[in-house]
C-alpha positions as CSV (number, residue, x, y, z in Angstrom):
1,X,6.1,-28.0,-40.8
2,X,6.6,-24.8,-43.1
3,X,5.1,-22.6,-40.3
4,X,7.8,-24.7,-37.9
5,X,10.6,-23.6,-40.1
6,X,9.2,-19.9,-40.3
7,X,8.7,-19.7,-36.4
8,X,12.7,-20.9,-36.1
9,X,13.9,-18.7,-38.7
10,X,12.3,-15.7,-36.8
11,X,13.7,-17.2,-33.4
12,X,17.2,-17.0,-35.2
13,X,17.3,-13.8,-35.9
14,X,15.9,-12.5,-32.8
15,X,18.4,-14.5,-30.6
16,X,20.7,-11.6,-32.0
17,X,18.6,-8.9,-30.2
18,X,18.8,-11.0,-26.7
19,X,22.1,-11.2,-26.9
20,X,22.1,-7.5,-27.3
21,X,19.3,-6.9,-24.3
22,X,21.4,-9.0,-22.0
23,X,23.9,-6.4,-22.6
24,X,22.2,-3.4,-21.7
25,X,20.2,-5.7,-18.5
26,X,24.2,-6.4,-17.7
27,X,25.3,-3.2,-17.7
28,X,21.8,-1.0,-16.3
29,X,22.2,-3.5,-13.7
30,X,26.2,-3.4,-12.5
31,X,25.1,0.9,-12.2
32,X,21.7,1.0,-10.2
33,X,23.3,-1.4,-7.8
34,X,26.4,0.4,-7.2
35,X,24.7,3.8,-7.6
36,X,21.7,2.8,-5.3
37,X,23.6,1.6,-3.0
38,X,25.7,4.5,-2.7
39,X,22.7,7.1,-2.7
40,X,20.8,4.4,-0.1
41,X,23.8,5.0,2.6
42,X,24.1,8.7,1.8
43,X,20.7,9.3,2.6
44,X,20.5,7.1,5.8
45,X,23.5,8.3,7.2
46,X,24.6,11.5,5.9
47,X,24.0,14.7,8.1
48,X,23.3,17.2,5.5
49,X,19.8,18.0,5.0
50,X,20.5,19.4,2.0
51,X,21.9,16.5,0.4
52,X,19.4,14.6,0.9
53,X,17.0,16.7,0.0
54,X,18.9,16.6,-3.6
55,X,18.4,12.7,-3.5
56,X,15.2,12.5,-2.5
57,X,14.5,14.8,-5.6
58,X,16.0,12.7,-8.1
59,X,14.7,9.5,-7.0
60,X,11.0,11.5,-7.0
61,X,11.9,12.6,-10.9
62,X,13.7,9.5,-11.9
63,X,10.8,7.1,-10.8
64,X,8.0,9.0,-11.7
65,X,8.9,9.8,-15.3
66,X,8.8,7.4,-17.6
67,X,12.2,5.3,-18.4
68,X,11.1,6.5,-21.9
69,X,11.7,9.9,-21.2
70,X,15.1,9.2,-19.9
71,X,16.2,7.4,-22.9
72,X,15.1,10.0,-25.3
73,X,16.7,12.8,-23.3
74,X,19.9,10.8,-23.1
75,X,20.2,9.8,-26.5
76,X,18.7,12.6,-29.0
77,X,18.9,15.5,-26.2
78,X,22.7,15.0,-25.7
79,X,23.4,15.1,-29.5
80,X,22.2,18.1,-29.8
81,X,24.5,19.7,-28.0
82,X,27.6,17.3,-29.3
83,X,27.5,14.3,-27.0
84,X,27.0,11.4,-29.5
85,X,26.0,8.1,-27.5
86,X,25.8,4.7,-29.0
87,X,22.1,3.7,-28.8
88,X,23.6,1.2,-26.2
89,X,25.5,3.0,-24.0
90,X,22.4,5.7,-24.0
91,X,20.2,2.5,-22.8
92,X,22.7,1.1,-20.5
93,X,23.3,4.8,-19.0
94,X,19.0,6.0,-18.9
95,X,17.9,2.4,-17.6
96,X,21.3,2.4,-15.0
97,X,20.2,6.2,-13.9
98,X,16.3,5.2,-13.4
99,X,17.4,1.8,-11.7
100,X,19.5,3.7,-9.3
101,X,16.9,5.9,-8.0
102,X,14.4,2.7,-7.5
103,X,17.2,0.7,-5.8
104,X,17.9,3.6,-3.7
105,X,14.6,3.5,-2.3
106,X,14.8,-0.4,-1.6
107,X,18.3,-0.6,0.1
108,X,17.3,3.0,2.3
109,X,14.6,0.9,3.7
110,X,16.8,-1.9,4.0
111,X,19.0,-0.3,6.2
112,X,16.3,1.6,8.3
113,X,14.9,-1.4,9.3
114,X,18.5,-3.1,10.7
115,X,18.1,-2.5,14.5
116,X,20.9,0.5,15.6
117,X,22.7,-1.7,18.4
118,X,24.0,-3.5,15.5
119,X,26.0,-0.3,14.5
120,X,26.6,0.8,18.1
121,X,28.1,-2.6,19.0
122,X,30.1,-2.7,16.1
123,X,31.5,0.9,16.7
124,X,32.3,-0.3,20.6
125,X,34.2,-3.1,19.9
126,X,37.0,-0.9,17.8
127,X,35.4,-1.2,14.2
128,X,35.8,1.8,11.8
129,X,32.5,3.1,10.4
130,X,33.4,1.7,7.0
131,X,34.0,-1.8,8.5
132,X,30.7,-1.6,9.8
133,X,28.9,-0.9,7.1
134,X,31.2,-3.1,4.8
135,X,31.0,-6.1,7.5
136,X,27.7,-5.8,9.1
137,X,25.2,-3.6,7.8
138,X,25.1,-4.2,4.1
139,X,25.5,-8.0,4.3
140,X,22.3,-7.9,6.4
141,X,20.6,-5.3,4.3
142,X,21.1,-7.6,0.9
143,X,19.6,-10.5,2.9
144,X,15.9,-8.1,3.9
145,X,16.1,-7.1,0.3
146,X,16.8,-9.8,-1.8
147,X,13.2,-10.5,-3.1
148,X,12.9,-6.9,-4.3
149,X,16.2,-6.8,-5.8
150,X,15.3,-10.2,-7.4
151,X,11.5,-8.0,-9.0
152,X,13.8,-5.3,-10.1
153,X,16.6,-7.0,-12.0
154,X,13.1,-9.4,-14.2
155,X,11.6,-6.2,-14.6
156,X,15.3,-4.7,-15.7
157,X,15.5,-7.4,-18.4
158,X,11.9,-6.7,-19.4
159,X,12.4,-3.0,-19.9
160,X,15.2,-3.5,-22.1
161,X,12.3,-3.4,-25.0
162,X,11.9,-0.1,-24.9
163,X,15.8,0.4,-25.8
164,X,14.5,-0.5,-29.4
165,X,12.8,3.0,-29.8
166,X,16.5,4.8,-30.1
167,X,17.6,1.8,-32.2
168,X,19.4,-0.2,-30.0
169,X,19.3,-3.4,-31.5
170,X,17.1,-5.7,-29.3
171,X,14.6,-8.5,-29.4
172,X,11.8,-5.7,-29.8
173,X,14.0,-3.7,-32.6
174,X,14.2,-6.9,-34.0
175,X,11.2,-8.0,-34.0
176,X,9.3,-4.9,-35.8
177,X,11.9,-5.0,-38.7
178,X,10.8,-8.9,-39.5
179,X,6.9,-7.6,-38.9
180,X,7.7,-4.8,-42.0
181,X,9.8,-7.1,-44.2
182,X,7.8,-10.9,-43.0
183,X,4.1,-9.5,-41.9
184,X,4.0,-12.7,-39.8
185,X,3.0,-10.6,-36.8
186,X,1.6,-13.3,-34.7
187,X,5.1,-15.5,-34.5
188,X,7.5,-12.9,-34.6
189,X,6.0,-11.3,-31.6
190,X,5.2,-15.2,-29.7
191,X,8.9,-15.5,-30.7
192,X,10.1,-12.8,-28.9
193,X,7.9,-13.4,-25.9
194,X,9.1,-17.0,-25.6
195,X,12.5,-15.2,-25.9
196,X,12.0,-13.0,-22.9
197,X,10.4,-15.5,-20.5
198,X,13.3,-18.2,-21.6
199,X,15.4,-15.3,-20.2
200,X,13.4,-13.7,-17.3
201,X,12.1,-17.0,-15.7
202,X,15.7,-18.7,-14.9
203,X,16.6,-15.1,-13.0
204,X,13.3,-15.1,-10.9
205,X,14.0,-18.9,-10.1
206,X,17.6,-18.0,-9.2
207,X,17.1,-15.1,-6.6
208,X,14.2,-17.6,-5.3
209,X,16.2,-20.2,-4.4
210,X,19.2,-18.3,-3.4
211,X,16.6,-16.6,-0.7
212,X,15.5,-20.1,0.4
213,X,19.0,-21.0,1.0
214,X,19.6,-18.1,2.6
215,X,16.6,-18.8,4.8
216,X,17.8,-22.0,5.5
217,X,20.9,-21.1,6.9
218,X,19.4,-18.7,9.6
């Protein structure tokens, strides 16, 4: 019973740090979707080779560097020279920036794969090109992507532990100060695990049954 009360003490305190990782999973997510998106249309339909030579750069550099990296570089790199972030909104930008470059990658093979007729038609029966791609193409595109977007926004909320190493005050950040002030490694740690599945599983059953539905309605 005394380990009982121990194990939901710990939980207690780390429920703080969820909140605070639902945040940042919030917030990364809201800007690789609308920054993916925006670099997966430039670089399917965009005519200068140049520019997307400049995105197919960054999503090279953003995905194979560690989101680490990012975060450092964001957070102590910019205070050097005088731009002072919050340890969230360096987290929310460096996990937003890297989640960008892998979404652009999803929804640019999303789009490549939609048959062209589908824009031709569109285009001959007096829709704009914005209509088009507003009405027709992305619509389709979320549907063919929908099981990777589901793996990136689990893995999102997952990644959020590494905000804890520029102090943003998450489950992980957390955790280590109760492990340094408690020493009851083994339950603050199977605390914060139970806390991230509790969180992770309900999103990976919700974009699984929203594809099944979606599937059904074909």
């Amino acid at each position: 019973m005394e380990q009982l009360g121990i194990f939901g003490g710990i939980l207690a305190v780390l429920m703080g740090g969820a909140v605070t990782a639902a945040v940042v999973a919030l917030g990364a997510f809201a800007m690789a979707l609308a920054g993916g998106m925006l670099l997966a249309v430039t670089v399917t339909f965009a005519r200068f080779r140049l520019l997307k030579l400049a995105i197919a750069a960054y999503v090279e550099w953003m995905r194979n560097v560690p989101a680490l990296a990012h975060l450092f570089v964001i957070y102590f790199g910019l205070a050097a020279v005088g731009i002072r972030l919050s340890p969230l909104v360096a987290a929310i930008l460096g996990l937003g920036l890297v989640g960008a470059a892998v979404l652009c990658d999803v929804f640019a093979a999303g789009l490549k794969c939609l048959h062209a007729g589908q824009r031709e038609a569109a285009l001959s029966v007096g829709m704009t090109p914005r209509q088009t791609l507003v009405h027709v193409l992305l619509p389709q595109m979320l549907r063919v992507t929908w099981p990777s977007l589901g793996n990136y926004t689990s893995q999102l909320l997952k990644d959020t532990s590494i905000a804890s190493a520029i102090a943003a005050p998450e489950i992980m950040f957390f955790a280590r100060n109760l492990v340094t002030s408690t020493f009851e490694t083994t339950l603050i740690y199977l605390a914060a695990m139970l806390l991230y599945a509790a969180m992770v599983l309900p999103i990976s059953w919700g974009f699984a049954r929203a594809e099944s539905r979606m599937e059904n309605k074909r």
